[in-house]
N, C-alpha and C positions, 0 to 999 in steps of 0.2 A: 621506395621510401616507407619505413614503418609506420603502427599507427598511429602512436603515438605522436614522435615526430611529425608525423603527417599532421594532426591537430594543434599543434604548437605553430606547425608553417599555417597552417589555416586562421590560427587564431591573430597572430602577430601581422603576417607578409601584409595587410591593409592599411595596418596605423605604419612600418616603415614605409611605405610607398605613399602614403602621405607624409611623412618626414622628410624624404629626399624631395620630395617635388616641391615642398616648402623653402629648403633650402635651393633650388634651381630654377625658383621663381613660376612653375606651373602655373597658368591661368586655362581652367577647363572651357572657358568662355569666349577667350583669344587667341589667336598664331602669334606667336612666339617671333619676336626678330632672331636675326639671324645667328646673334653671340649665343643666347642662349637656346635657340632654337637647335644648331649642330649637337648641344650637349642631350635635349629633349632627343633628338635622334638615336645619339647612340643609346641611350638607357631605352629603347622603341615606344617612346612615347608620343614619338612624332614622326611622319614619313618625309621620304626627300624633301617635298616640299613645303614641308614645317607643316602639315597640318594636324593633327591630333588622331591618333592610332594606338592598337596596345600590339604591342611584338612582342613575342615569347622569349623572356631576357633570361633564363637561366634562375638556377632554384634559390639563390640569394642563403649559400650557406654560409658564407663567413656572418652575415651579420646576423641571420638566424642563430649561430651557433655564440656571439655574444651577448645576446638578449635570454636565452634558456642561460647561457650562465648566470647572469645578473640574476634569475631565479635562482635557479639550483645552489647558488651559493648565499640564499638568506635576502636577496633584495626586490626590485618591485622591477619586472622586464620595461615597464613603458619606460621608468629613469633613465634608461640606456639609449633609449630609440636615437637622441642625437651620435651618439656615439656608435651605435651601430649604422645609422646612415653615414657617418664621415667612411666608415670600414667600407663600406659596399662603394665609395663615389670614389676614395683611394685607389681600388680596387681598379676600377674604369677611369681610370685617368693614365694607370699606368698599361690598359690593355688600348686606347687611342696611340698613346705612344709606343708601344711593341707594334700595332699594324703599320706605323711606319715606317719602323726598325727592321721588321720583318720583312717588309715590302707588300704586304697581307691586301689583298683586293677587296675579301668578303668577312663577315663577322658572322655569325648566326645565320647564313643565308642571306645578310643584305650587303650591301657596298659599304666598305668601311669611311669615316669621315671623311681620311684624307684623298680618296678616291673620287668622292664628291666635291669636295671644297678645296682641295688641294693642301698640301704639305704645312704650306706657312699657317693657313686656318687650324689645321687640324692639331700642330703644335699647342696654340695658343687655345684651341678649345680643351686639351689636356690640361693646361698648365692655368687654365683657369677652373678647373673641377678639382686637381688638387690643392686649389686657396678655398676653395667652399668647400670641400670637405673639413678642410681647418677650420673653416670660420662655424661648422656644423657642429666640430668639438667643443665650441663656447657655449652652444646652445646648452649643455647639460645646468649650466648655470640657474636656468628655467624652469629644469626639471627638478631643481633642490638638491640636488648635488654638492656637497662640501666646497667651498672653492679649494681648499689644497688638495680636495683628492682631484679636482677641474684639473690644477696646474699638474699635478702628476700623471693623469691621465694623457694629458696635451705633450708630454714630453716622452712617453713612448709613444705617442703616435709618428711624434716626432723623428723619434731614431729608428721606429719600424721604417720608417719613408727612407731613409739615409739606405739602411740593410737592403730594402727592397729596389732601388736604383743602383746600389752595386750591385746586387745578384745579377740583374740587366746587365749592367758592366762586363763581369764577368760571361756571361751567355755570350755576349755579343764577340768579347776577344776568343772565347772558343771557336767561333768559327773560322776562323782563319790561322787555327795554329795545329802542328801537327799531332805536338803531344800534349794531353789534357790527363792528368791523375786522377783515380777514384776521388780521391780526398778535395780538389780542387772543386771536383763535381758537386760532392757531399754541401760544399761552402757555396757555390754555385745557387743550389738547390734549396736552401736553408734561407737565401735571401730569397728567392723568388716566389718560393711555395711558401714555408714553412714559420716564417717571422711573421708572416699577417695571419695565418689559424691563432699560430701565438697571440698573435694580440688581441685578438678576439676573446676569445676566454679570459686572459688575462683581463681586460678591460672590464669583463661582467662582473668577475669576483671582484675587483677595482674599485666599484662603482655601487656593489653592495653592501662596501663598508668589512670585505673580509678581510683576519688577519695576513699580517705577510707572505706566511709558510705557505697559509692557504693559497692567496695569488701565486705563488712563485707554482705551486704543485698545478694551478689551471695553463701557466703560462708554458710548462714543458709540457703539458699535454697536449696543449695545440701544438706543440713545434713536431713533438715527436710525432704528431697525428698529420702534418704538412709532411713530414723526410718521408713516413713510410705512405702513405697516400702516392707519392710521387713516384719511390722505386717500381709500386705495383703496376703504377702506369708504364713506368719503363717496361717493364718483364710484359706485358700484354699487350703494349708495342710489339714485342716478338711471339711470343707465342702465346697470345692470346685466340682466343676461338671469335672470328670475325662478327659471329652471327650475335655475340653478344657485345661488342668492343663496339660495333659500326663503323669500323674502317680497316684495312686490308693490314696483315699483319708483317707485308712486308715492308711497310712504308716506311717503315725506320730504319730499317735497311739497305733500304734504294736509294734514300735520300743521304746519306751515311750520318744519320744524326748520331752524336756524341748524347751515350744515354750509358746509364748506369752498367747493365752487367754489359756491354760492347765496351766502354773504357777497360773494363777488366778484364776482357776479353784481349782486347790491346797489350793489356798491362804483361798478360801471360803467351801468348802466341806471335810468333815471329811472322806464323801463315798469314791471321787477320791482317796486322802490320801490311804487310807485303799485297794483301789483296787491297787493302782498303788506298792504300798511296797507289796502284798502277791502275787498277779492273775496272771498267767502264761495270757500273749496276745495269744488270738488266737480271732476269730470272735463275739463270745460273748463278750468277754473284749471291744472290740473297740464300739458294742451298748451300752452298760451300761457306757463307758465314755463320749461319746457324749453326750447321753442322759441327764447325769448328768452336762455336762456342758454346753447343752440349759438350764439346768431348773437352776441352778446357777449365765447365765445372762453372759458365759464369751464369745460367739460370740457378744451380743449386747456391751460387754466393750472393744474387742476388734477392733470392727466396729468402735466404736465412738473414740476410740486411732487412727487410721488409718486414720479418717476423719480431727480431731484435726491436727494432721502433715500434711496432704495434703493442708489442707487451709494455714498452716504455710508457706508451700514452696511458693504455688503460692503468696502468701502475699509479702514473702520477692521478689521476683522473680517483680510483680509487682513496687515495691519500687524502686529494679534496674534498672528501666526502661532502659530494652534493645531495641534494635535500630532494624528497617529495620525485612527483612525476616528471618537472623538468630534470633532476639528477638522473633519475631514467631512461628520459629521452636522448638526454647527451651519451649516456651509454648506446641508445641505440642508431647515432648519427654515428658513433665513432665503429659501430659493427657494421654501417651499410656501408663506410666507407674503406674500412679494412678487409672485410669478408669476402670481395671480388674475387670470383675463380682466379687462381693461377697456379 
């Protein structure tokens, strides 16, 4: 994390984490019944059995990176904080519902909801952190917020949620279908990753009152900063260097995850085809797929897909011309996030 950046998260990550806990009802004083106690769980504010803990929740970029907007583009970051909390409890409402989508046992190191509370809880503890999230996007009301930019705000949030549970949609029917298209991927990926970066930025310049050109130019910088954010993960899913990834570089391979340059690799190779429908994965399997997908061309296509999007963000990003040290910073979120060896 740079240093900048790093000081923005320093400065900020306090008053959101008193935001969310505002909306999710925190009481530092009480345990928590059990509706909202499950929710106080997943975000590690509370252990199994609801009592009050802090668990290492992850670095809280998406709303970090709406709140430097709302700077960098002329406005006051606290304005935001409701709106950057709905982003981050969106965020976790639709990652309760993937662990049970996924079948996912553990989150962070702990037992996920539905593991503890079971399926029908852990639904309804989701589906009730995405109504408080919504109800968190009213609060901007408080923070002096125009109300029609309020109603504007609440209606991308609104179609981000739409984009973001088809992306799931989509993820979920790739698993059981043979053939899966780059492009299918591309739409895949755009709802899962890349339409919530989007609205993050979007929402800052939103919310500080920027022209439209200007929000539309924040709004493809997050999208284009979600596509190529995600291919690089693909690519270091495969050859990435372990030692810096933290998990084994065959795994996406063993497991035959449907991931960017492998669909192309599909798309081009009759071999892959042929290994991936008959060959039990084991260590051989993961050489003869690589293998076949350097000589195929799908690291250098999807190197060049990953470079394409990167210069797109910074492009649009430049366009927005953001203001001061938060403009800065968001340059240097969007370099720590693009820059990863691969």
């Amino acid at each position: 994390m740079t240093d900048l950046f790093k000081q923005f998260s320093h400065d900020m990550l306090p008053a959101l984490e008193q935001e969310m806990q505002k909306v999710l009802q925190v009481n530092q004083e009480s345990k928590p019944d059990a509706f909202y106690g499950m929710m106080h769980y997943h975000m590690g504010w509370a252990d199994p059995k609801l009592n009050p803990t802090v668990v290492k929740s992850g670095k809280r970029i998406r709303p970090l990176s709406c709140l430097i907007s709302t700077q960098a583009a002329g406005g006051q970051w606290e304005q935001a904080l409701p709106a950057a909390a709905a982003i981050e409890l969106l965020h976790n409402f639709s990652l309760i519902h993937d662990d049970i989508e996924d079948v996912s046992p553990t989150r962070r190191g702990r037992k996920t909801v539905w593991k503890i509370w079971g399926i029908n809880q852990a639904i309804n503890s989701g589906d009730s952190m995405f109504a408080l999230a919504h109800l968190s996007m009213n609060y901007l009301i408080e923070r002096g917020v125009d109300a029609k930019i309020v109603v504007q705000a609440l209606r991308r949030f609104d179609e981000t949620c739409v984009h973001l549970t088809q992306g799931q949609h989509f993820d979920m029917d790739f698993e059981t279908r043979n053939h899966v298209s780059v492009d299918e991927y591309v739409a895949m990926i755009t709802g899962k990753t890349a339409v919530l970066l989007a609205l993050c930025s979007e929402l800052g310049a939103l919310i500080a009152g920027a022209e439209p050109d200007i929000v539309r130019h924040y709004h493809q910088f997050g999208r284009s900063l979600g596509l190529a954010f995600q291919i690089i993960d693909d690519i270091l899913g495969i050859w990435g260097d372990e030692n810096l990834t933290g998990k084994s570089a065959a795994t996406d391979i063993l497991t035959k995850k449907k991931t960017f340059p492998v669909l192309y690799g599909l798309s081009q190779s009759q071999e892959i085809q042929t290994l991936y429908a008959n060959e039990e994965p084991n260590d051989s399997f993961v050489t003869n797929v690589v293998k076949l997908l350097n000589q195929n061309g799908a690291y250098d296509y999807a190197k060049e897909a990953a470079i394409t999007h990167s210069q797109n963000a910074l492009s649009h990003l430049k366009a927005a011309q953001p203001q001061g040290q938060a403009g800065t910073a968001l340059f240097e979120l969007a370099n720590m996030l693009l820059k990863r060896d691969f």
